[in-house]
N, C-alpha and C positions, 0 to 999 in steps of 0.2 A: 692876696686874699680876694673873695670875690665880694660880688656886692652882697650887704645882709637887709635879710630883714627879719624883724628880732622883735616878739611882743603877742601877747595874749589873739588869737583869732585868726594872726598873722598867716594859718595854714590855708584861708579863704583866699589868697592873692596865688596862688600859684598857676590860676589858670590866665591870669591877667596877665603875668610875668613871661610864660609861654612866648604868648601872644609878639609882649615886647622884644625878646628876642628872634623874632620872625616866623615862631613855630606854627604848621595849620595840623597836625599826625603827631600826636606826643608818642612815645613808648611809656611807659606807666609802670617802674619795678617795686616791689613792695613784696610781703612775707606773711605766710597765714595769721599770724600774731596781729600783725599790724590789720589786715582784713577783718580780724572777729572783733578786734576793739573799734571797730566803726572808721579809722582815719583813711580808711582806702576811697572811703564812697564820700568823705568828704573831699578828695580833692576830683574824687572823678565829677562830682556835681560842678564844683568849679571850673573845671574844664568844657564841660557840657555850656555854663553859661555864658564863658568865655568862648562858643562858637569853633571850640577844637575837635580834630576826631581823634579817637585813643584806640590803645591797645594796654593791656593789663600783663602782666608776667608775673608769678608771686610763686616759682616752685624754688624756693634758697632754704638752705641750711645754717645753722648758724656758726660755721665754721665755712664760709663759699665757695664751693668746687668749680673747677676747672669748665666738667659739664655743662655747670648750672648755666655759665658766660655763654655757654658755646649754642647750648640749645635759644638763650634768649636772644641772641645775634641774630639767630635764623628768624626766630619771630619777628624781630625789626625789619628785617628785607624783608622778608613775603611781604610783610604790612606796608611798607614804601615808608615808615616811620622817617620823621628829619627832627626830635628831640627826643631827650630822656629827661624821664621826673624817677627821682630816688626819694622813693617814701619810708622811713621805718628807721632800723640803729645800723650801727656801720657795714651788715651782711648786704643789707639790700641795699645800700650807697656804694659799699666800694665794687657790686656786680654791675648797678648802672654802672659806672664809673668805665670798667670793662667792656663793657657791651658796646659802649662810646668808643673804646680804642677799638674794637673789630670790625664795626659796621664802619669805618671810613678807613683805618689800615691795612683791613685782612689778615690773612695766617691766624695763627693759634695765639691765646694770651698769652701760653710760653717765652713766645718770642720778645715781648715786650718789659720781662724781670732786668729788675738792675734800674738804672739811671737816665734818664734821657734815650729810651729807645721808640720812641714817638714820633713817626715823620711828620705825618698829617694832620691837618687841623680836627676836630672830634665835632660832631654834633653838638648845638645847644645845651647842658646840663643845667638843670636846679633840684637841688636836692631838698628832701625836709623831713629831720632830723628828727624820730619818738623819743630818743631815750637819749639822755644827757651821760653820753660815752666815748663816742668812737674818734668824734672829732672831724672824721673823715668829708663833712658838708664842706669845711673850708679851706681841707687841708690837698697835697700833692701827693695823698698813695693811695693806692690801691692793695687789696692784699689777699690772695687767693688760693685757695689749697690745691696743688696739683697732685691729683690722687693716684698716680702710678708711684709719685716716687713719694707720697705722701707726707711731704713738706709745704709748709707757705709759702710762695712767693712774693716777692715786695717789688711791687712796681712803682719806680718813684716820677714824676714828671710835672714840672707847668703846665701839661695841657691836661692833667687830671683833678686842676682848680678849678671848680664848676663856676657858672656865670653868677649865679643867686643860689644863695640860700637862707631859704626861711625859715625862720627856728621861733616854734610856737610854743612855749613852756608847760600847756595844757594839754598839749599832747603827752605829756611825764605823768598827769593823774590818769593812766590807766595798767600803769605797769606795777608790775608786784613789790614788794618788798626785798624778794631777795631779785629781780634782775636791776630794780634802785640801788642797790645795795653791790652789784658787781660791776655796774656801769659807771656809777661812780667812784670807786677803785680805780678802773681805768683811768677817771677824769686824772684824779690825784697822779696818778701814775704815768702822765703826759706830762703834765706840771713837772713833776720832782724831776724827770729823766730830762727835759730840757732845759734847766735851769742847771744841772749841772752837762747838758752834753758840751764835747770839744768845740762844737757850732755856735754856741751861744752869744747870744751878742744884746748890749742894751734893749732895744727892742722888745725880743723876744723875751729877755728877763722880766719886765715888764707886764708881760700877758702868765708868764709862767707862774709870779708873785703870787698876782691878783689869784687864779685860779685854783692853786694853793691856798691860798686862806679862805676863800668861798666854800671850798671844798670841807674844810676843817670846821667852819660852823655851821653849814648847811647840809651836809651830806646826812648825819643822824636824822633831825628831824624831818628828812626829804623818804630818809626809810621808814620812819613811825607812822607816818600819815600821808596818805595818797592825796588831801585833801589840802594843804600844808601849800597854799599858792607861792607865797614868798618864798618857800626854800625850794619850791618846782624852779621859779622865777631865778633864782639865785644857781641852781646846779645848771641852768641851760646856761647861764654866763659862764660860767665854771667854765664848761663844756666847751664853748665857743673860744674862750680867751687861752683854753689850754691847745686848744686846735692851730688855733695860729702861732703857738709858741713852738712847737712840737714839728709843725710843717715848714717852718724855718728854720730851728734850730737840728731838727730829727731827734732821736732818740736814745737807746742804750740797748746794756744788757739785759735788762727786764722783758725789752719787747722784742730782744732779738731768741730769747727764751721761750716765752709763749708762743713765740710763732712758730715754735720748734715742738712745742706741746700743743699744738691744735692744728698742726699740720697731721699728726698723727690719731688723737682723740678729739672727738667731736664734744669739747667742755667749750663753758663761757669762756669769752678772753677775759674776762674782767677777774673771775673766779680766779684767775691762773696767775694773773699782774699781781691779786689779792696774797699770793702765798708768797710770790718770788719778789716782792719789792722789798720787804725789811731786809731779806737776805742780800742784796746785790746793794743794796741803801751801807749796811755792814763794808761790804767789800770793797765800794766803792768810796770810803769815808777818807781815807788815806788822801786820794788824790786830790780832793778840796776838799778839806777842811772847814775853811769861811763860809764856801757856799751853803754845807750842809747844816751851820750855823744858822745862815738866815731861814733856811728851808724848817730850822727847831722853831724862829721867832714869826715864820707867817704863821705857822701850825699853831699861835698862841701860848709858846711854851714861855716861861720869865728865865732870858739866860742870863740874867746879870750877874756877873763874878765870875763867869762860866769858862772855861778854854774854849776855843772853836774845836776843840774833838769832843769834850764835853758838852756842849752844845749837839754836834751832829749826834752823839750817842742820843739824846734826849728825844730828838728827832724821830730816830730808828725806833726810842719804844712808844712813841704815841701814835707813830703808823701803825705800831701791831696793837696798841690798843683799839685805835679805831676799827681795824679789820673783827677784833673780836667784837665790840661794840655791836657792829653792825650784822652780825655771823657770816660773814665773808669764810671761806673754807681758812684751815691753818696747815694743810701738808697735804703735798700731794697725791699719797698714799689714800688717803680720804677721798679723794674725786677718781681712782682708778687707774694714777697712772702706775703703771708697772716697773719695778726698781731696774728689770734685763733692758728697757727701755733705753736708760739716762746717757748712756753713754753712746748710743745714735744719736739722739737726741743733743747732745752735746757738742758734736761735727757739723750736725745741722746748723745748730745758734749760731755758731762757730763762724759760718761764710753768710750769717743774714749782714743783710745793709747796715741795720740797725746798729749793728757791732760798734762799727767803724768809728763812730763817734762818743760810746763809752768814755767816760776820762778815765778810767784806769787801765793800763793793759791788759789781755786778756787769754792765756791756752785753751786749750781742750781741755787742759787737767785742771783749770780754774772751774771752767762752767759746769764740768762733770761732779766737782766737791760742790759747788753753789748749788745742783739739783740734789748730789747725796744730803746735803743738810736739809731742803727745803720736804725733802719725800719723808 
């Protein structure tokens, strides 16, 4: 994990932090979102009185293309940039993120998909996180849409664990209800999938828990009210402590899914984990049983008397209540995805990373039925 810094204002040290890492040329990545709700000029004043020069990059999508890497890379060389600050939710962290493997490794981002394919050491990274979702401040991935062959790519690596990051919870009262509302899906959806992934270990069950039941009493009123400190305060730990579960333990089918549908449609990730987690929560129940048991008792459900299948059942409909709760989408049919779709789409999941560590096994013809039911 890298070093945190965690707490109200906390978005004011970033230029100090810089500094500490040895940085005098920040690169500055951030997203028009994040620039109209004012957190772009709060960290560029910081910088400023921290005595740094910058550079600004903010053209990302919220699905991060190939491009988007390739154009900001350039801007860092002409500029002589020697750090990056990732401002905003996981588009514009996991691009800085990228831009740090090009500007010291070279070649295309392509080359870097998969596991440890990272020679060189990266530029200074600190990242600082808007929206209580992606996880990606504290985590080892990167995840990038390569738009010829219109898949994600998942780049995994230890040098993509940034030096600092600082997570300011007041940066969450400027975002909407419905992106509180899919960013937090995600959070949950970090949580569940690493607490039952193949990787799991004490540790990481640990952060997976806690962010789980955070999740479960603080997500609602973090959508009701922008205003709502305590549950802002409460979904960044979510956030955080699901981040380091997830970047240790990895993943599942949920994410190796989405990344299969936002490889090809430009929808939220959160929107997409939102439809496909009950489903693959279902599929997945077989394989642990107990686990998805405790996963019913963080979520506050009373399992006593209960089976541990009965319990994980319980599990599965309070996530779909939540999602409806919150109006999180219910099929994918509803955001656009196209049914001729599922079964590309299906091949794709099929060879993400993310897979790998699924507990239950998995075909083609499983993730193709898991998208027919969820569409």
């Amino acid at each position: 994990m890298p070093e945190v810094i965690f707490g109200n204002a906390s978005i004011q040290q970033v230029g100090e932090s810089c500094v500490r890492l040895g940085a005098t040329n920040v690169f500055i990545v951030s997203d028009p979102g994040v620039m109209e709700a004012g957190w772009l000029d709060v960290v560029v004043r910081s910088c400023r009185q921290a005595g740094l020069s910058y550079t600004t990059f903010h053209d990302i999508t919220i699905n991060p293309k190939d491009k988007e890497v390739e154009k900001g890379c350039r801007i860092y060389l002409e500029n002589e940039c020697d750090a990056v600050i990732g401002v905003g939710g996981g588009s514009s962290i996991d691009v800085a993120k990228a831009i740090a493997i090009l500007v010291t490794n070279g070649g295309r981002i392509h080359d870097y998909e998969g596991v440890d394919k990272i020679r060189y050491p990266l530029p200074p990274q600190v990242m600082v996180p808007t929206t209580a979702g992606s996880g990606s401040e504290v985590s080892q991935f990167s995840v990038i849409v390569d738009t010829e062959t219109e898949k994600k790519m998942t780049i995994i690596s230890r040098s993509l664990i940034p030096d600092i990051a600082i997570i300011d919870p007041e940066t969450l009262s400027t975002k909407s209800p419905h992106l509180t509302a899919s960013t937090g899906l995600d959070v949950l959806t970090h949580g569940i999938e690493a607490y039952v992934s193949l990787a799991a270990t004490p540790l990481t069950d640990v952060h997976a828990k806690n962010a789980i039941s955070l999740v479960a009493e603080y997500l609602r009123p973090s959508v009701a009210s922008k205003m709502n400190l305590e549950a802002k305060i409460n979904m960044a730990m979510a956030c955080l402590q699901a981040g380091l579960a997830f970047s240790n333990a990895i993943l599942g089918a949920v994410h190796a899914m989405s990344h299969a549908v936002g490889g090809k449609y430009n929808l939220l990730h959160g929107a997409v984990n939102s439809i496909l987690l009950p489903h693959v929560m279902e599929y997945n129940l077989l394989a642990n049983p107990k686990k998805f048991a405790d996963i019913a008792l963080f979520l506050g459900v009373d399992i006593r008397g209960m089976s541990n299948m009965e319990a994980g059942n319980k599990a599965i409909e309070h996530v779909k209540q939540l999602t409806m709760d919150i109006g999180t989408p219910q099929r994918l049919a509803d955001i656009g995805v196209e049914k001729d779709q599922l079964k590309r789409m299906s091949i794709s999941a099929f060879h993400d990373a993310c897979m790998i560590t699924n507990p239950r096994d998995v075909t083609i013809e499983d993730i193709e039925e898991l998208f027919r039911k969820a569409w």
